[in-house]
Each structure stands twice: as C-alpha cells, then as structure tokens.
N, C-alpha and C positions, 0 to 999 in steps of 0.2 A: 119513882113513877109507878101508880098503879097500871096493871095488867090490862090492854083493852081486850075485852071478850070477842067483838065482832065489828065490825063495818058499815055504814049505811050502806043502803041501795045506791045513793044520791053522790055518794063520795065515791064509791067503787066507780059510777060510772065517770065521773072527775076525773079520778085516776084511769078510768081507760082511755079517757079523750087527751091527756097528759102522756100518755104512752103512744099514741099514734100522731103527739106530732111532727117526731124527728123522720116515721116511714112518708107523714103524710106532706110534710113539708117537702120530703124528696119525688115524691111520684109526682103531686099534681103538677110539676115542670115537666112530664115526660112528654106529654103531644106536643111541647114545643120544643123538645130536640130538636129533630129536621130545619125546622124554623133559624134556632141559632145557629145552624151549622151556614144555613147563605145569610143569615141577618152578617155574621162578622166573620165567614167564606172562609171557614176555617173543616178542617177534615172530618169525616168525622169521627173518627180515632180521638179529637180532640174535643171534641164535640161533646164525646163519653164520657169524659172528662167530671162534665157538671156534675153524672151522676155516680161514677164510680168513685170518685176523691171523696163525695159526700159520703158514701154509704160505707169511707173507710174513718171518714171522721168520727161516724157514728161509733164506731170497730172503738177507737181511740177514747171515745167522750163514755162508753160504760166503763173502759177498764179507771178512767177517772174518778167516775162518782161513785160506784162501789165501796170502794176502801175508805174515801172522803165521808159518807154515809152510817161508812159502822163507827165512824171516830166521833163524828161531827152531830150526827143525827141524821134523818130522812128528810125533815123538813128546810130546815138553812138551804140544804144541798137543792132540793127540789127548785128553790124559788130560783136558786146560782143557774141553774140552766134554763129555766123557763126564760131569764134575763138575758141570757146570751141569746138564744132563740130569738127574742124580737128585735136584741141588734143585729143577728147574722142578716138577716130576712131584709130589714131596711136596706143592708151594704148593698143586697141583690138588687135591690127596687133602685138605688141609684147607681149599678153600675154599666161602665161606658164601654166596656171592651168586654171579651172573653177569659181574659185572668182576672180581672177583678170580678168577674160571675163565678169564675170558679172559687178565688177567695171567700168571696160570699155564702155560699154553697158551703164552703168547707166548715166556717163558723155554724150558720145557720144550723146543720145536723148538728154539731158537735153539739150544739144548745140542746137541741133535741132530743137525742139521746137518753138525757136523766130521767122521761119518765121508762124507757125501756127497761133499764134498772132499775128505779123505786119502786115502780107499780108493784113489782115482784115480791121486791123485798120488804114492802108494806106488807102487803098481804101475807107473806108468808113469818113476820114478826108474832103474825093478828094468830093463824090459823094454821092445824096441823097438817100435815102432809095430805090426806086425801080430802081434805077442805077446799085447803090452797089448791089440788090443782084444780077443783070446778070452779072456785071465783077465778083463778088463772084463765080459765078459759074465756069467761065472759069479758077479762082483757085482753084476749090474745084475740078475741070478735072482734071489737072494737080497733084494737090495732090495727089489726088489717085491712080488716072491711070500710074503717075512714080512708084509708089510702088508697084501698084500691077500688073507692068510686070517686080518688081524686082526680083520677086521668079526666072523668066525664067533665066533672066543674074543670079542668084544668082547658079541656079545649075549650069548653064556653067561652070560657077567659080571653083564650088564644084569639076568638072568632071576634070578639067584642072588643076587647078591650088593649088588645097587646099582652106580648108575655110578661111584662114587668106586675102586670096585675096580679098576677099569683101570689106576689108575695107580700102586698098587701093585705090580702087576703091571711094571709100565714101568720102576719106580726099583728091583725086585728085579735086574730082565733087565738093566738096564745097570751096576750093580753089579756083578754078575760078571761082564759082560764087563771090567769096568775091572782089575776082580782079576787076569782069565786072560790080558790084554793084560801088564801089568807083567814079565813072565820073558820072552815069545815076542814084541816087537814092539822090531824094531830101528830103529834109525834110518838111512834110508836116501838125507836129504838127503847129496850131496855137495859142493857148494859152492852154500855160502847167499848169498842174493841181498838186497844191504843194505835196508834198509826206512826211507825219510828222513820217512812221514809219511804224510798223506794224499794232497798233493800230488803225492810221487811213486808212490802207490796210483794216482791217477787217470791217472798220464800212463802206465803201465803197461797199464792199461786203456786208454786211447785208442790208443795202439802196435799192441793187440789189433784194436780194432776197425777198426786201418788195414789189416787181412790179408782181402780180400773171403774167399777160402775159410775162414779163422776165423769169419767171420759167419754163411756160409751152415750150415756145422755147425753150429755153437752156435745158429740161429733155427732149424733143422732142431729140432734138441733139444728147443728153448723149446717148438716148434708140438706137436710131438707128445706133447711131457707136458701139455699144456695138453688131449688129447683125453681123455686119462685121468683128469685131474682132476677135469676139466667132467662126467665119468662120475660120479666118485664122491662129487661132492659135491650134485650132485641124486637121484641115485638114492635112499635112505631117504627122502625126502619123498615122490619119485614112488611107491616101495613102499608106503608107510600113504597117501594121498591119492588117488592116483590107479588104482592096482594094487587097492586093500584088503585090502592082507596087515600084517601086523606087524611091527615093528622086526625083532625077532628073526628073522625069514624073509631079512631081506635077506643077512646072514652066508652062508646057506649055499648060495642061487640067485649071490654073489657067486663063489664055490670055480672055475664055471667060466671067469672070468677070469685067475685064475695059472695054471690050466692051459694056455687059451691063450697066456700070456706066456711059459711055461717051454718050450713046444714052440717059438716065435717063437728063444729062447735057441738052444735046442737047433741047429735052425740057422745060427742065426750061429755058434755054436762047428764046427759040423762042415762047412759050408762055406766057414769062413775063410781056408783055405789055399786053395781053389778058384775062389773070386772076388773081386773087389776088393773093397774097402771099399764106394767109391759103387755098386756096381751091388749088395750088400748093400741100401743105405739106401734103393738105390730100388727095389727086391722089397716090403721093408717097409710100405714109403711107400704104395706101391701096396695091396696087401693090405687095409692102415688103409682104405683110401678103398673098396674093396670091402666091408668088414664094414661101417662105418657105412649104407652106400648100400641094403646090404640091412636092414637092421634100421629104416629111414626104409620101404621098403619093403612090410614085412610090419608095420606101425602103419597104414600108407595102405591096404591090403585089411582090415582090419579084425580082425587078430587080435592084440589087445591084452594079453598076460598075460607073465608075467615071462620064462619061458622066450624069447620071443619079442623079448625087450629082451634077457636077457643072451645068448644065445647069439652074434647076431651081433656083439653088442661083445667078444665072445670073440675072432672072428675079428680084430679092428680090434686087441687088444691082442698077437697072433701076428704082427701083420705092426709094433708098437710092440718086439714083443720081439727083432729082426732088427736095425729102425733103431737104437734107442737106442743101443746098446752101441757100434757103427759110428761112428756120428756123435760120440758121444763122446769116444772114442779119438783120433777122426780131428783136434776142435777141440782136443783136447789137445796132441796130433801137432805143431802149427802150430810151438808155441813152446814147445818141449824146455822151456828154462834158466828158463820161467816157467810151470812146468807147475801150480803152487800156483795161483797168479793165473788160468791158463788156467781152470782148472778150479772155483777160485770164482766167478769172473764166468759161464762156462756155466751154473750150478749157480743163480749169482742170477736171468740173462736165464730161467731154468726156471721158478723156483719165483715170480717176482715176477709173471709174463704169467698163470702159472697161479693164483695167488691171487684178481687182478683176475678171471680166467674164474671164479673158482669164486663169487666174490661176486656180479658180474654173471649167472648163471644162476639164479641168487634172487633174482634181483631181476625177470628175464625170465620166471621161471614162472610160467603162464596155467591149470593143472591139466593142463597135457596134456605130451606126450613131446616135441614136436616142435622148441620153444626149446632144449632140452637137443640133442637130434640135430643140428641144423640148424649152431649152434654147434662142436659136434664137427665135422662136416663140415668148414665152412670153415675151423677149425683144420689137417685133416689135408691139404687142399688149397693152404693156404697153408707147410704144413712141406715139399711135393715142391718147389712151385715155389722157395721161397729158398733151397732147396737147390742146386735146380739152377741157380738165378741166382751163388752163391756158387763153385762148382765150374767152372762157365765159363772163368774167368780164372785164372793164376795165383794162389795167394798171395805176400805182400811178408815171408814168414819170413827 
C-alpha cells in the first residue's frame, strides 16, 4: 500500500463528525435527564445511569477498536462501529422502561466510540507528530463543540417532540455519515500489527504504561476530560434544582462553553508551530485552573445565577481546548507502530475516570454548586501535576 501524503479538507472534517458521535450521541440526551428521572420515577442516582454507563461504554468500545484497528485496518473497523451506533440509537428510540434506555445507551456509545479512536489514528498513520497535533485539534473542535451545542438541539427536541426524538436524530446523522465515508475513506493502515488475543492486547498496554511520558499525557488527558464531564453531567440538575430554571434553558446558557473550547482550539492551531507541545499543555492546564478558581469564586460572594456558573467554566474549557489536542497527539506520539492501541487506551484511561467522576458527582450533590466545583478543581490540578510528573523523564519508546 502506497504512503498517503495528506488528508482532505473534506474527509478530515468526515472524520471529525465521525469522532463526535459517540460524545454527541451521549449529551444531546442530557436536558432530558430530569425528564426520565419522573417519565419512569426512578432516582436520580438511576437516572445517571443513562449517562454514566454510556460514557463507560465509550471507556470499553476504544479499548476495542484500537488493537482491532492495527490488525484489521482503520477502515472495516470504522464502519463496525458506525453500524452499532445506529442499532444502539434505534434500541433507545423503542425503549419502554429505564433498563432498556440504559441498555440502549450502552450499545449506542459503545458504537460511537470508534471514531474517538480512528480519527486519531488516521490522522496520526497520515502525519508527524507536530502535524498531527494541529489536524488533532481541528478534531478534538469538532468533537466537542458538536456535543456540546447538542444540549441546545437536545432541548428543542425535548420541547417539541419527546425525548425519544433524539435518537432518531443520532441513527439519521450517523447514517449518513456511514454512506459519505464509503467512497472518501481510505485505508491508511501500513503495516498491521498481529492481534494474538487478549493477552497480547494487555501486554501491549502494559508496554504502554512502561513509557512514564506516555502516562503523563494520557493521565493529562484522562484529568482534564474528567473536568468537563464532572461539568456536564451535574449541570441540568443544578439548572432545574438549584438555579430554577428549566431543562430547556440549560442548552442555550451551555453555547458558551464550545465557544470557549473553539477559541482554546484556535490556539493550539495557530501557535503550534511557535510553541512546544508541553509548554501548550501547560498554558491550558493553567487557564483550566483559573476558570474553575473563579467560578468557585463568584458562588463564595454570592452571586448565584447561571451566567455566573457557565461563564467561568467557559474560560476552564479555552484553556481544555489548548491541552487536549497537545496531550493527545503527544500520548499518541510515544508509540508510532501502536498508534491504534495508543490511542484506545488514552480514549479508555478518559472516558472510564470520567464516567466514575460523572457518577460520583450524584451521588456528592448536596443542592449546591460547590461538590461539582471542588471536584473539577482537583481534577484540573491533578492533570498539571502528572503531567508534569510524566514529562520529567525520558520516555522508554
């Protein structure tokens, strides 16, 4: 197989809309938490359910495609999830109780997932280390920022149409993505990397975890998605509970957080010729720890109203928008010839830390802001420091 040089515009952006739809299948259900917790009057500890099982699916569905990926190729595997994807989403759209919405949910991410991983690992098959992480960036935009203006379409939904709409909406949009992949997505594995099992899945991963700088990136990663998660997966309680505003309000006070994240983008794209990676991650890092520390802030003087909450986590998701992409690239970076595997495992240590955070922050809510904050905090403070613990040393690539 010859060498591909570069990437379309056209297909990059494919593959970003291919990578945001296991985040964005899972959010635009989020203004109708509340909703399902009296639609079938269950806790809402169970509630959380829909979204924290998902986002451990996700955890489970990179450590999958990964290894599947470097064996099999990029492409088979990509379509294998996009497929699951629009059966998970259908289960949702006909299901009649709250375990069969969770089962649904569960599948659903687990489909979604594979572009988390591929996107990555396409790109970083394509292009070198400080390449990959600027096109990295321009998927880790689109990742997010699709999901996180799906709250807005997700209350529309809610208001018009019932929550089961959402996920017709999910199994339409990945649909066509599946269709418009089929002619524009090449296969960019160049030599595949045998696959003897699970045992050698794990000793592949343990390999990984013997590179200290593969750790510090990849816990870099884990930390700071874990501040965004722990965001969105209390904020609609705190918005109807504590705020008293309504589902539907949370979607659109939410708009200013992909703004912050596409400016944080912006950045890392335009000064990534000019600065290193780690001194990127740690502007980020920084930033993050500013926006939370003011938003703890302005709750402790007394002005309590949403503005007030989202704005400074605006700023904490511009300095997420900087690291992530950096750090990602950089854990990828470690280990070219297992960029599959780099990049599942990354993708699992993310979404697995952040599922436990988003469960445990419902279970910590006391009616007030400060569990949810407090938590973000020490997440963003623990993603500078094992960054910088990991970056110290050598790696063993």
């Amino acid at each position: 197989m010859s060498k591909i040089s570069s990437l379309s515009n056209q297909l990059i952006v494919l593959l970003a809309a291919t990578s945001a739809l296991g985040p964005a299948g899972m959010q635009i259900f989020l203004p109708a938490v509340p909703v399902i917790k009296e639609t079938f009057e269950v806790s809402n500890d169970i509630a959380q359910l829909t979204l924290s099982l998902s986002m451990l699916a996700i955890a489970f569905g990179t450590l999958f495609y990964g290894p599947l990926s470097d064996k099999y190729g990029r492409r088979p595997i990509m379509f294998l999830g996009i497929a699951i994807t629009i059966i998970g989403s259908i289960f949702c759209w006909l299901a009649d109780s709250i375990t069969w919405l969770i089962v649904g949910r569960f599948i659903q991410a687990f489909g979604g997932a594979v572009g988390l991983v591929l996107a990555r690992a396409i790109v970083r098959d394509v292009y070198g280390a400080e390449e990959a992480a600027r096109v990295i960036a321009t998927l880790v935009m689109v990742m997010v920022v699709v999901p996180m203006l799906s709250p807005a379409l997700g209350g529309e939904l809610l208001d018009r149409f019932g929550w089961e709409s959402a996920f017709v909406v999910v199994a339409i949009a990945s649909a066509i993505i599946f269709v418009l992949l089929i002619p524009g997505l090449p296969e960019t594995l160049n030599d595949p990397v045998p696959f003897e099992g699970i045992g050698s899945m794990l000793k592949t991963f343990l390999s990984l975890f013997e590179s200290r700088a593969f750790c510090g990136y990849a816990f870099c990663v884990t930390f700071v998605s874990v501040v965004f998660f722990s965001f969105i997966s209390a904020a609609p309680e705190i918005m109807v509970s504590v705020l008293n505003r309504p589902p539907t309000e949370y979607g659109y006070y939410f708009v200013m957080i992909p703004v912050g994240f596409m400016a944080g983008n912006y950045v890392a794209r335009h000064f990534g010729r000019k600065m290193s990676i780690d001194k990127m991650i740690r502007v980020g890092a920084s930033a993050t720890i500013i926006g939370i520390s003011f938003a703890i802030a302005l709750q402790l003087a007394g002005i309590h109203d949403p503005f007030a909450l989202f704005a400074p986590i605006a700023i904490a998701t511009f300095g997420n928008g900087i690291t992530l992409p950096n750090a990602q690239a950089a854990a990828i970076n470690e280990f070219p010839q297992f960029a599959g595997s780099a990049s599942g495992l990354t993708g699992f240590l993310q979404m697995s830390v952040s599922a436990i955070a988003a469960q445990l922050v419902a279970f910590i809510f006391n009616g007030t802001v400060y569990p949810l904050l407090l938590l973000m905090l020490a997440a963003a403070l623990l993603s500078l420091f094992l960054f910088n613990w990991g970056v110290g040393r050598p790696s063993k690539a």
